[in-house]
PDB file of N, CA, C and O in Angstrom:
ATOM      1  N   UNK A   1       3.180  -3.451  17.265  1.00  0.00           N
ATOM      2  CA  UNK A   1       3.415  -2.184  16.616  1.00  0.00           C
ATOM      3  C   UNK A   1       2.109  -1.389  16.582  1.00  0.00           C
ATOM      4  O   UNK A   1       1.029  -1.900  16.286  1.00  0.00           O
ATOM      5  N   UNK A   2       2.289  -0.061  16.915  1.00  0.00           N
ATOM      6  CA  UNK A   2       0.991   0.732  16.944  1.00  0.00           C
ATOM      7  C   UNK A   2       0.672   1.166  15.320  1.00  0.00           C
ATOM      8  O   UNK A   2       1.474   1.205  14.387  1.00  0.00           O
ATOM      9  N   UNK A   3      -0.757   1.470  15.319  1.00  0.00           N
ATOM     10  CA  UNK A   3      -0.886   2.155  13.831  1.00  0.00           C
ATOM     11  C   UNK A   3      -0.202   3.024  13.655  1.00  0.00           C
ATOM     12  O   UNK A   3       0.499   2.871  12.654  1.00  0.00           O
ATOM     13  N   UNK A   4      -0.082   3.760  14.082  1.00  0.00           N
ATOM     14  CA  UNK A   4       0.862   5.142  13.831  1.00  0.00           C
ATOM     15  C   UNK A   4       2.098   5.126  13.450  1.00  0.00           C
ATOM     16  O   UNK A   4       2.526   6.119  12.862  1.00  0.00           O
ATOM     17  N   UNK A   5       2.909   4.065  13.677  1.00  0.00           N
ATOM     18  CA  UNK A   5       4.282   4.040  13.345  1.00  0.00           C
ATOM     19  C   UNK A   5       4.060   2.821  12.454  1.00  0.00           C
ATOM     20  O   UNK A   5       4.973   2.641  11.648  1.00  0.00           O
ATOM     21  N   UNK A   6       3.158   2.031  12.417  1.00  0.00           N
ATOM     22  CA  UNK A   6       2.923   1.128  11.124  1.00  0.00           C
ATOM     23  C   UNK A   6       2.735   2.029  10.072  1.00  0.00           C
ATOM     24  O   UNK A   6       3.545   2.017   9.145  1.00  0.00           O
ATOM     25  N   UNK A   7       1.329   3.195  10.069  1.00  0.00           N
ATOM     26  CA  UNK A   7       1.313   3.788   8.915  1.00  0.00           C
ATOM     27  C   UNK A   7       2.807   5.079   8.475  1.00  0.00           C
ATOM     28  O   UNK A   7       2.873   5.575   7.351  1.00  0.00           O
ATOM     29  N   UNK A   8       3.575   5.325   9.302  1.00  0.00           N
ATOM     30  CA  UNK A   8       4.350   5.771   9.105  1.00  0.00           C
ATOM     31  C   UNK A   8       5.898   5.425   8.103  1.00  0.00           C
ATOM     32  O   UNK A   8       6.775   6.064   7.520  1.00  0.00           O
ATOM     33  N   UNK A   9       5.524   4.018   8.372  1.00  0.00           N
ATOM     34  CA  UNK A   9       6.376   2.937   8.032  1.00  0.00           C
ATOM     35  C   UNK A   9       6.288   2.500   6.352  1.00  0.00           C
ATOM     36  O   UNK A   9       7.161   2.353   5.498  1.00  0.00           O
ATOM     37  N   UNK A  10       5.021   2.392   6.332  1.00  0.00           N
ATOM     38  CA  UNK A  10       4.630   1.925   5.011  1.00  0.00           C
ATOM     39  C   UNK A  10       4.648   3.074   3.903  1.00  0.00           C
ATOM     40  O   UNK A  10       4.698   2.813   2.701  1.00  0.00           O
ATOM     41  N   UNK A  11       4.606   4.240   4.367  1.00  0.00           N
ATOM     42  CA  UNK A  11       4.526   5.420   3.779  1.00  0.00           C
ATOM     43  C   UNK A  11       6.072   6.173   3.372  1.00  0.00           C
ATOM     44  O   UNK A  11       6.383   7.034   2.549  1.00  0.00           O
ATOM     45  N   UNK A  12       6.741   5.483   4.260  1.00  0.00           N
ATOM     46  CA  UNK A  12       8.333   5.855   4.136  1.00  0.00           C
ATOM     47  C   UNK A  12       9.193   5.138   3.118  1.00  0.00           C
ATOM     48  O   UNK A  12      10.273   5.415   2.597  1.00  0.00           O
ATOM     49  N   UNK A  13       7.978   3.672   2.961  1.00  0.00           N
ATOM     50  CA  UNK A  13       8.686   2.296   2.246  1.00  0.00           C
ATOM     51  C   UNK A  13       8.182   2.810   1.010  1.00  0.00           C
ATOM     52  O   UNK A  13       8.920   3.322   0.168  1.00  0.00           O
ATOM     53  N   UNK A  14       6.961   2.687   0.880  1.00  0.00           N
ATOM     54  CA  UNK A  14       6.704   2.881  -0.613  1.00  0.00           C
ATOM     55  C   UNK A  14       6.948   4.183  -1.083  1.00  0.00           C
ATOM     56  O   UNK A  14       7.094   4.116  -2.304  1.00  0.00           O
ATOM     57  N   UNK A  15       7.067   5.416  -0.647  1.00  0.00           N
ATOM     58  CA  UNK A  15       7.698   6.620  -1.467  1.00  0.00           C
ATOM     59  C   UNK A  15       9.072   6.524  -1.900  1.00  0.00           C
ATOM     60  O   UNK A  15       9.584   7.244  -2.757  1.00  0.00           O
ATOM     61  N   UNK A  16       9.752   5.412  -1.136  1.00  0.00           N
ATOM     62  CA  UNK A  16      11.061   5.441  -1.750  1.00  0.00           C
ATOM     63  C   UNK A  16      11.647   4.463  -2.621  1.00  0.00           C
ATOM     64  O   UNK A  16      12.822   4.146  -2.810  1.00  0.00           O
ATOM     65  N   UNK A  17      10.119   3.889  -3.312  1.00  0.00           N
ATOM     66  CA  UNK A  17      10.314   3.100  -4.129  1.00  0.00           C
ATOM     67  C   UNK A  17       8.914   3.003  -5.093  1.00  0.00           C
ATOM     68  O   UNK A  17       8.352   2.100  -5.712  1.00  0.00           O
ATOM     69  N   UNK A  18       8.732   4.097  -4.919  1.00  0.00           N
ATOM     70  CA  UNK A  18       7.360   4.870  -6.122  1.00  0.00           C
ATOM     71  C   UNK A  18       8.612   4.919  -7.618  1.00  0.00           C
ATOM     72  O   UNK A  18       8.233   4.311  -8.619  1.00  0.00           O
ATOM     73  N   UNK A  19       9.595   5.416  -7.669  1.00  0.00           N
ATOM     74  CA  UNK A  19      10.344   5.692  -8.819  1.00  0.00           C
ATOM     75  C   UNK A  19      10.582   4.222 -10.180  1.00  0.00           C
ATOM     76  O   UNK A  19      10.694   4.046 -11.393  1.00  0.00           O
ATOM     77  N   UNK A  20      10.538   3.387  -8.688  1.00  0.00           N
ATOM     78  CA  UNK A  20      10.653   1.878 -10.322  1.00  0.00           C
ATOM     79  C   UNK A  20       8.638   1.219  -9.637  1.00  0.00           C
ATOM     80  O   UNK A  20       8.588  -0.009  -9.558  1.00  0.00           O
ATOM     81  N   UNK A  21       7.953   1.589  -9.435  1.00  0.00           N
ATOM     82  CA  UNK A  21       7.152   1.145  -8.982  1.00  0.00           C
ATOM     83  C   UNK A  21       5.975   1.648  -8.208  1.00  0.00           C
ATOM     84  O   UNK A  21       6.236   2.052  -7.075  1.00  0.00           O
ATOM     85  N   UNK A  22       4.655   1.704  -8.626  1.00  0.00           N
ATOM     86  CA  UNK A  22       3.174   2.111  -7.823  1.00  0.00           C
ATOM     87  C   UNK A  22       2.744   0.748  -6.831  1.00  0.00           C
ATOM     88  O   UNK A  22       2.949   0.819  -5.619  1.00  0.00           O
ATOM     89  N   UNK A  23       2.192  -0.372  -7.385  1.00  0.00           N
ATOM     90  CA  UNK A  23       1.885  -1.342  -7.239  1.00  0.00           C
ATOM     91  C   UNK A  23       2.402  -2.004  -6.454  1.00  0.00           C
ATOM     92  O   UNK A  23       3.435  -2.445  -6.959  1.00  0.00           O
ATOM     93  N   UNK A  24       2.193  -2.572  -4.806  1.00  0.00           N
ATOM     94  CA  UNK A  24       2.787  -3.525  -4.252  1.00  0.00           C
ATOM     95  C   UNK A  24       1.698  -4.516  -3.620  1.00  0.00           C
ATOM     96  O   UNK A  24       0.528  -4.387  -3.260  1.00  0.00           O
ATOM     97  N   UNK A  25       3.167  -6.176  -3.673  1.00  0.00           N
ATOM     98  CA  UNK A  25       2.036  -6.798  -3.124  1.00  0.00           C
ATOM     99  C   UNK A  25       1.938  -7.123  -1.774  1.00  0.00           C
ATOM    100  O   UNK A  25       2.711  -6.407  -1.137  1.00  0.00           O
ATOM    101  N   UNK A  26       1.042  -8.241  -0.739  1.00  0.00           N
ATOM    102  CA  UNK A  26       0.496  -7.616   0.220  1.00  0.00           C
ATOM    103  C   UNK A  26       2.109  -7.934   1.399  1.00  0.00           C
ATOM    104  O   UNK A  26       2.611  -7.240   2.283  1.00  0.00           O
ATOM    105  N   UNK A  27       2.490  -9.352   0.803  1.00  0.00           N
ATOM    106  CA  UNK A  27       3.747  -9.341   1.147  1.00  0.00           C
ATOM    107  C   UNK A  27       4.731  -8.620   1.051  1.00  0.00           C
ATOM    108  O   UNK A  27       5.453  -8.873   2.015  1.00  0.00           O
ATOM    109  N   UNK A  28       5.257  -7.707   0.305  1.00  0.00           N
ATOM    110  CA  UNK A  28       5.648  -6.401   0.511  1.00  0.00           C
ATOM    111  C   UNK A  28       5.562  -5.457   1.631  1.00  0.00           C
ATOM    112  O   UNK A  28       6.352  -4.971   2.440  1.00  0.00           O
ATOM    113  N   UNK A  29       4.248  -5.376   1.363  1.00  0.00           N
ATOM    114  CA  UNK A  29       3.838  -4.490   2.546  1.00  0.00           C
ATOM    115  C   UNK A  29       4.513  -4.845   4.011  1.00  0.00           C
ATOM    116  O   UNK A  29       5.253  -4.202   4.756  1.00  0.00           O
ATOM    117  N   UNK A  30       3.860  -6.300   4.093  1.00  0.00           N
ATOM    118  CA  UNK A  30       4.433  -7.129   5.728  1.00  0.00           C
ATOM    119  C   UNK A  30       5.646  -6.973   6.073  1.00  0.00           C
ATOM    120  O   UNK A  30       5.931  -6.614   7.215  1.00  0.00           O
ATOM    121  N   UNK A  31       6.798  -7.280   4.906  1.00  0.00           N
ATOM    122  CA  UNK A  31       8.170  -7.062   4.963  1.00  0.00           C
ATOM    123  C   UNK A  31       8.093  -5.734   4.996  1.00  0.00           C
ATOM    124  O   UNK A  31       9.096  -5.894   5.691  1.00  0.00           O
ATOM    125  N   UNK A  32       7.899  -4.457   4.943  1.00  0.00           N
ATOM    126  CA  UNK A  32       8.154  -3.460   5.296  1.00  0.00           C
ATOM    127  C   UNK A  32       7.770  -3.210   6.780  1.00  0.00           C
ATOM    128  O   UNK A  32       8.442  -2.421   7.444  1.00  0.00           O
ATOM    129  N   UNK A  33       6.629  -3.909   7.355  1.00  0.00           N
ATOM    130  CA  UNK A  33       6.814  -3.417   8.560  1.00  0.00           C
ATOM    131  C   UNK A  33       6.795  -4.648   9.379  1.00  0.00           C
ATOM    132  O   UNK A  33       6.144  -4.886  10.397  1.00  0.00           O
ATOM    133  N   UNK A  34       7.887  -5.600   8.541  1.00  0.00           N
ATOM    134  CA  UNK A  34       8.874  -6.543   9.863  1.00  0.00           C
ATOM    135  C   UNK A  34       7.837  -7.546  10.415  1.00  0.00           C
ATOM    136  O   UNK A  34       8.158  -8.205  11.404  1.00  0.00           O
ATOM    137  N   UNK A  35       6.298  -7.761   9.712  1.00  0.00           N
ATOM    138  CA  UNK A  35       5.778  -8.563  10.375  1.00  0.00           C
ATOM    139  C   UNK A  35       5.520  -9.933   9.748  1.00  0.00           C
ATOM    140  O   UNK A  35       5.936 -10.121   8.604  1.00  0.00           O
ATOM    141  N   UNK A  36       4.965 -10.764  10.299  1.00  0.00           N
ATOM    142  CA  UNK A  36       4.194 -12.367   9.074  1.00  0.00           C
ATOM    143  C   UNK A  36       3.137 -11.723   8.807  1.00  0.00           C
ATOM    144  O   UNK A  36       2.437 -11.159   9.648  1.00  0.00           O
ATOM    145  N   UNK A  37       2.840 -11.773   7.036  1.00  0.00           N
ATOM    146  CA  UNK A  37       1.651 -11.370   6.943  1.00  0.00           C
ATOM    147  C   UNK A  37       0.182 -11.715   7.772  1.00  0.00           C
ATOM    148  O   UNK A  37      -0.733 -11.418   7.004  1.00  0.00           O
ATOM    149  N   UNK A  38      -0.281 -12.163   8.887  1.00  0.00           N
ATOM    150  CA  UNK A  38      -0.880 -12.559   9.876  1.00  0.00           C
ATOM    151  C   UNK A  38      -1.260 -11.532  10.475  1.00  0.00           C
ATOM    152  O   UNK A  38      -2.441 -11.187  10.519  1.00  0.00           O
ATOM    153  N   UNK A  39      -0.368 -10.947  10.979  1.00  0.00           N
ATOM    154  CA  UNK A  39       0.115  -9.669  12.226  1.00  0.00           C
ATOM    155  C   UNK A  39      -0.394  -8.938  11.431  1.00  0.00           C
ATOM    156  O   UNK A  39      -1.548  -8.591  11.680  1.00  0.00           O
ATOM    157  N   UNK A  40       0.348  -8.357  10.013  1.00  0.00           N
ATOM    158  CA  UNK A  40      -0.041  -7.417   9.693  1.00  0.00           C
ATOM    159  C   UNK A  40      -0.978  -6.848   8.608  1.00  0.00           C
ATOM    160  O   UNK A  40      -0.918  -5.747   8.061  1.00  0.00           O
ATOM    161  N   UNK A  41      -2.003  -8.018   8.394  1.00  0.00           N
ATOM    162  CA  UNK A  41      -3.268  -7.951   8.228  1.00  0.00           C
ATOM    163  C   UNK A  41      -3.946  -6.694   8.364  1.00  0.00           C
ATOM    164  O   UNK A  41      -4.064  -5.752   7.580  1.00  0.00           O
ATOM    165  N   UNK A  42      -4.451  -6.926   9.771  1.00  0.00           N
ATOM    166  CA  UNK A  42      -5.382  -5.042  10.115  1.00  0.00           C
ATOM    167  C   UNK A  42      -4.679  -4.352  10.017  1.00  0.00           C
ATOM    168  O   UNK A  42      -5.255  -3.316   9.684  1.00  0.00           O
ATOM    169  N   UNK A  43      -3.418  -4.157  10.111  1.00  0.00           N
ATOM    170  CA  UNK A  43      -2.800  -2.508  10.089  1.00  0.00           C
ATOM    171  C   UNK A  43      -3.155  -2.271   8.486  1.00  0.00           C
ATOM    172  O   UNK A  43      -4.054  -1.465   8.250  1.00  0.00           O
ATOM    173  N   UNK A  44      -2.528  -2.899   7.421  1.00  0.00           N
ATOM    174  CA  UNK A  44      -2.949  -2.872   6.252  1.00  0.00           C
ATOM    175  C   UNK A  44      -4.192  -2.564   5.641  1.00  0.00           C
ATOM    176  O   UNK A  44      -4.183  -1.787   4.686  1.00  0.00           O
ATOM    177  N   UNK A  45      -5.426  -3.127   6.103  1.00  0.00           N
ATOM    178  CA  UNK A  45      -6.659  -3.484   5.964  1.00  0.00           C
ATOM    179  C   UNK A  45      -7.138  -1.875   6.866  1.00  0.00           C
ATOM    180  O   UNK A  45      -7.872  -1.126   6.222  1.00  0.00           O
ATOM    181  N   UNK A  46      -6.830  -1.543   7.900  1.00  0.00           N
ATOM    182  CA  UNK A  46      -7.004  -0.329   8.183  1.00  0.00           C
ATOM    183  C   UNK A  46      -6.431   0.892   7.010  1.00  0.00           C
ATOM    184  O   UNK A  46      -7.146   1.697   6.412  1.00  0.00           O
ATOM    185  N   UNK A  47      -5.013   0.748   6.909  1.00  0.00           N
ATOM    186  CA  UNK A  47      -4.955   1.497   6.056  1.00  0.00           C
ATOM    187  C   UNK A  47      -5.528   2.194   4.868  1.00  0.00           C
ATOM    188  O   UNK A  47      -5.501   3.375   4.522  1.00  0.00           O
ATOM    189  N   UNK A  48      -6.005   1.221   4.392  1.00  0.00           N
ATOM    190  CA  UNK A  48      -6.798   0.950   3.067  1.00  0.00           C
ATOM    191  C   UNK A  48      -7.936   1.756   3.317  1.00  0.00           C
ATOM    192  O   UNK A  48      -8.073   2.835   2.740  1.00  0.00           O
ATOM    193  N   UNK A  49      -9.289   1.048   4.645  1.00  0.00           N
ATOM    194  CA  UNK A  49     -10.291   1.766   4.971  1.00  0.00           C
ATOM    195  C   UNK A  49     -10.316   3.780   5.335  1.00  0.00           C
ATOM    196  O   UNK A  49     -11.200   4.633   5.256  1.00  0.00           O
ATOM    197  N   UNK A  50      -8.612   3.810   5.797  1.00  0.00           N
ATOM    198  CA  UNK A  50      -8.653   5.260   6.597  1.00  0.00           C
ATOM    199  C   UNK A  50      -8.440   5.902   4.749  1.00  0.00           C
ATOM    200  O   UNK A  50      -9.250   6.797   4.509  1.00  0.00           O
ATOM    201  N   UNK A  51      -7.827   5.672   3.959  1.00  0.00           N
ATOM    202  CA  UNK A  51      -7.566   6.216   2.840  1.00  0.00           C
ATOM    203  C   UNK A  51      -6.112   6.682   2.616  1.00  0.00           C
ATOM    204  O   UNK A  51      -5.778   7.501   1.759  1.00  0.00           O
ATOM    205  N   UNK A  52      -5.254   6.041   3.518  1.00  0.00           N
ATOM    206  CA  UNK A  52      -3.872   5.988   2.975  1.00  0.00           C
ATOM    207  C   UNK A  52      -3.168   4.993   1.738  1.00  0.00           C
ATOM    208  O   UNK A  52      -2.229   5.275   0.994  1.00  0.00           O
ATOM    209  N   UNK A  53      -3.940   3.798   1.806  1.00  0.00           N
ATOM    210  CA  UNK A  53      -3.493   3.118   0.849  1.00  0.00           C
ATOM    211  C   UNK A  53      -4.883   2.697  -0.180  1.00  0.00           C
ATOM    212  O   UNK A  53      -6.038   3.055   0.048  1.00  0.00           O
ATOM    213  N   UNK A  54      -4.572   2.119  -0.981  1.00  0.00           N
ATOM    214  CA  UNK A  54      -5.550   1.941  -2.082  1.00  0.00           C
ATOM    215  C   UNK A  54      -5.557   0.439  -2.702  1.00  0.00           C
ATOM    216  O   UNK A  54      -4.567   0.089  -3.345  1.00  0.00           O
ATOM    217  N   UNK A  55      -6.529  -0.364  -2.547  1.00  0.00           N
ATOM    218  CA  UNK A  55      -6.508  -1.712  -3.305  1.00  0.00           C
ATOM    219  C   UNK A  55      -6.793  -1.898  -4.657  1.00  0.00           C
ATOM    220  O   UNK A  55      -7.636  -1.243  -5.272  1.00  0.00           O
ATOM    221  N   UNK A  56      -5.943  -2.983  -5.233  1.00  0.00           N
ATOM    222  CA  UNK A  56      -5.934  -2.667  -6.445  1.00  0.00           C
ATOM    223  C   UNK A  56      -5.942  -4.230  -6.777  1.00  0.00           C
ATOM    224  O   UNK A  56      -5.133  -5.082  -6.410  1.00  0.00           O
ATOM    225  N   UNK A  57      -7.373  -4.405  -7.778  1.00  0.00           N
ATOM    226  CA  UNK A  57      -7.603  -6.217  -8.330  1.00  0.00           C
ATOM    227  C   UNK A  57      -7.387  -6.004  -9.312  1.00  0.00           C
ATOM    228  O   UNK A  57      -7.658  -4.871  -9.708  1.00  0.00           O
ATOM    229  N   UNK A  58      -6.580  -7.295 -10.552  1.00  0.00           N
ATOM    230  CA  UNK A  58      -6.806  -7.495 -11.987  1.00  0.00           C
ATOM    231  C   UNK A  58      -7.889  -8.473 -11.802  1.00  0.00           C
ATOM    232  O   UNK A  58      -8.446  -8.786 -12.854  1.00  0.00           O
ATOM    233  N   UNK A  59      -8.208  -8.878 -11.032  1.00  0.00           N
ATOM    234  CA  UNK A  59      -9.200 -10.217 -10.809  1.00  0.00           C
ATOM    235  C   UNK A  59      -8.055 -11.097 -10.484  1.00  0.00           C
ATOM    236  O   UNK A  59      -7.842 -10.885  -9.290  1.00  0.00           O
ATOM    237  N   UNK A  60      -7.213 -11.964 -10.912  1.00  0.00           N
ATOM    238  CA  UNK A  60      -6.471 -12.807 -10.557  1.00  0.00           C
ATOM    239  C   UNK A  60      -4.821 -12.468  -9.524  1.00  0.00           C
ATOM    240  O   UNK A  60      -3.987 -13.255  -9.077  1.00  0.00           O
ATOM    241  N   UNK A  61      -4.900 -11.266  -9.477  1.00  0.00           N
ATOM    242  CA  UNK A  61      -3.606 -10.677  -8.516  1.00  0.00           C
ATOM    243  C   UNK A  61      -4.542  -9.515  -8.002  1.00  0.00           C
ATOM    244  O   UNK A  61      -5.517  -9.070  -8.607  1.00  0.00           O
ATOM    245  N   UNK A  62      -4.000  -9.054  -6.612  1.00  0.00           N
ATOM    246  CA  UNK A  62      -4.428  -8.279  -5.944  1.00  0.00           C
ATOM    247  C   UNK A  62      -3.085  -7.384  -5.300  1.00  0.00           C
ATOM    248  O   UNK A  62      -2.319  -8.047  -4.601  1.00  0.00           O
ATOM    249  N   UNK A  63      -2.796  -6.083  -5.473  1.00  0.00           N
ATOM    250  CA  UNK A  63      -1.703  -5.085  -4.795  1.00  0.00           C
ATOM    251  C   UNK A  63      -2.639  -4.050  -4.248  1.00  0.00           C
ATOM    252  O   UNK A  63      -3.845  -3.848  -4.389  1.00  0.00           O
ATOM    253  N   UNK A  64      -1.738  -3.497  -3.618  1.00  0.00           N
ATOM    254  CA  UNK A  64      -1.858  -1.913  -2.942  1.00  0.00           C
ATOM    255  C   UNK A  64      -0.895  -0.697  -3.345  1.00  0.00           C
ATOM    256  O   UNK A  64       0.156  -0.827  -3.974  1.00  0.00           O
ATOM    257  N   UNK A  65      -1.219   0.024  -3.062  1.00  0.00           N
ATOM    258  CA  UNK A  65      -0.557   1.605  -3.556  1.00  0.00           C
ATOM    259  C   UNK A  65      -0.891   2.683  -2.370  1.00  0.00           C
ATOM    260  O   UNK A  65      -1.816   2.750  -1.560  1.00  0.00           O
ATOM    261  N   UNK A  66       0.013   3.323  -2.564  1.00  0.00           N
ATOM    262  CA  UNK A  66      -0.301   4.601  -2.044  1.00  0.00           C
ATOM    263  C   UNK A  66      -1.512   5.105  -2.458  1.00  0.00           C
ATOM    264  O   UNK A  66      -1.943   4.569  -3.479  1.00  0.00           O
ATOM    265  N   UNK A  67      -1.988   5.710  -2.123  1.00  0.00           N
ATOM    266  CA  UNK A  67      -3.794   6.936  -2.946  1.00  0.00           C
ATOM    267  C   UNK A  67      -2.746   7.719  -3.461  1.00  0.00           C
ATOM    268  O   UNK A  67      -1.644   8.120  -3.088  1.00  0.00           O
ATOM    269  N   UNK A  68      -3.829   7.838  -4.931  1.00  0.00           N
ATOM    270  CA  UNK A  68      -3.373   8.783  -5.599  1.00  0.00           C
ATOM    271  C   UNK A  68      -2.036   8.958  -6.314  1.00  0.00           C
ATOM    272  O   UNK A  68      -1.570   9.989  -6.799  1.00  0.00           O
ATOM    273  N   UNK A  69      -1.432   7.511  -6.266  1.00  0.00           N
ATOM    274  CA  UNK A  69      -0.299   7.300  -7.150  1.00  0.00           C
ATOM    275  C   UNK A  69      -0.084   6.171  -8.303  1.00  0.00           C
ATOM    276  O   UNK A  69      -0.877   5.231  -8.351  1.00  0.00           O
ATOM    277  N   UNK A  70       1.153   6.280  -9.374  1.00  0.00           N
ATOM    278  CA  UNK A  70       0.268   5.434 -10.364  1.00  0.00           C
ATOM    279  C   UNK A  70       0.063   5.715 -11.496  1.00  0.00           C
ATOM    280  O   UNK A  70      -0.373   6.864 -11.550  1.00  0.00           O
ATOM    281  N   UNK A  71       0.188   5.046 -12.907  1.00  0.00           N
ATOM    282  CA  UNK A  71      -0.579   5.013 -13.837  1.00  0.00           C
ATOM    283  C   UNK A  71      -1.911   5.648 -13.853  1.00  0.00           C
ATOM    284  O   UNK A  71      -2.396   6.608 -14.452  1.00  0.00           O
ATOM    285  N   UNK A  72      -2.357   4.748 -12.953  1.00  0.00           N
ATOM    286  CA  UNK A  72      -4.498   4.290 -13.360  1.00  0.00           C
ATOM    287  C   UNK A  72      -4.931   5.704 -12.377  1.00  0.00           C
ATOM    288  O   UNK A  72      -6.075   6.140 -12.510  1.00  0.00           O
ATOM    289  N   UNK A  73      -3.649   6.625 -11.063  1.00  0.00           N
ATOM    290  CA  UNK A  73      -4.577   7.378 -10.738  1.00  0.00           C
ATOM    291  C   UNK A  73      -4.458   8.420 -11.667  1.00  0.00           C
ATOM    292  O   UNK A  73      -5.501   8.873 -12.138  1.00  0.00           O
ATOM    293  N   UNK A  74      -3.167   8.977 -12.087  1.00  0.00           N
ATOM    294  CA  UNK A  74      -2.863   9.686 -12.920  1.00  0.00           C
ATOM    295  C   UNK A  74      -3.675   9.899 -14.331  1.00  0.00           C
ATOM    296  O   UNK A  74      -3.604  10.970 -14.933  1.00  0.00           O
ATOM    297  N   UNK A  75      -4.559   8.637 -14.875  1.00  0.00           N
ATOM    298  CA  UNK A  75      -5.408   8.472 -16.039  1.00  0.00           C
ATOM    299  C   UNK A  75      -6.780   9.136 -15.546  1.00  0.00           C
ATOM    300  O   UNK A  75      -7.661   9.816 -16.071  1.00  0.00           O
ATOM    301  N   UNK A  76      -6.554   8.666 -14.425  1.00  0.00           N
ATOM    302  CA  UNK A  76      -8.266   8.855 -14.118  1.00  0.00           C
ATOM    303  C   UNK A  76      -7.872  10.451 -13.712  1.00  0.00           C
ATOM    304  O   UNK A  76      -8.532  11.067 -14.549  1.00  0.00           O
ATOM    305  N   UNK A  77      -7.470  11.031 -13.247  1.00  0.00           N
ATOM    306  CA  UNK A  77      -7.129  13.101 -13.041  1.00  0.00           C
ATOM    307  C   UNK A  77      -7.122  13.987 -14.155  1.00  0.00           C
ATOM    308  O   UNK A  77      -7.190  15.215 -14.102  1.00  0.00           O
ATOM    309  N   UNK A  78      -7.006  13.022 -15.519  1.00  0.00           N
ATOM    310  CA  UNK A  78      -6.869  13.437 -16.784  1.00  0.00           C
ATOM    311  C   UNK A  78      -7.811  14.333 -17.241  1.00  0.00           C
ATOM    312  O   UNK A  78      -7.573  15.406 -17.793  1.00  0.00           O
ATOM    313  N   UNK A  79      -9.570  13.556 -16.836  1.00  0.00           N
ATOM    314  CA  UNK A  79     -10.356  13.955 -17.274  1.00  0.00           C
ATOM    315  C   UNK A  79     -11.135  15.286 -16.842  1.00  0.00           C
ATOM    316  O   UNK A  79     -12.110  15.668 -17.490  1.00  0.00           O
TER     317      UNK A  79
END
């Protein structure tokens, strides 16, 4: 799968499920674009670097998000 229709993919998945949910995890992600998390490692990991998606640690769990969606981005625009 090329980036382009990977990031297209992930962007289609999580807006249509921003309404019960910001936060996904990385397995999520993979199942959205049909791969073993293995495969779809760098597309993800790219994502993140280009600024489509956003990583997110409590220290003991790790998700992703869209940029700029969210609780924590919405808190932080406040100011």
């Amino acid at each position: 799968m090329e980036y382009a229709e990977a990031k297209a993919k992930i962007i289609e998945g999580l807006t249509k499920k921003l309404k019960t949910k910001s936060k996904f995890y990385f397995n999520d992600l993979s199942e959205i674009l049909e791969m073993k998390p293995r495969e779809a490692k760098k597309l993800i990991n790219d994502m993140v670097a280009d600024g489509t998606l956003e990583y997110w640690s409590s220290g003991s769990t790790s998700m992703y998000g869209l940029t700029g969606t969210g609780k924590q981005a919405a808190a932080e625009h406040e100011d």
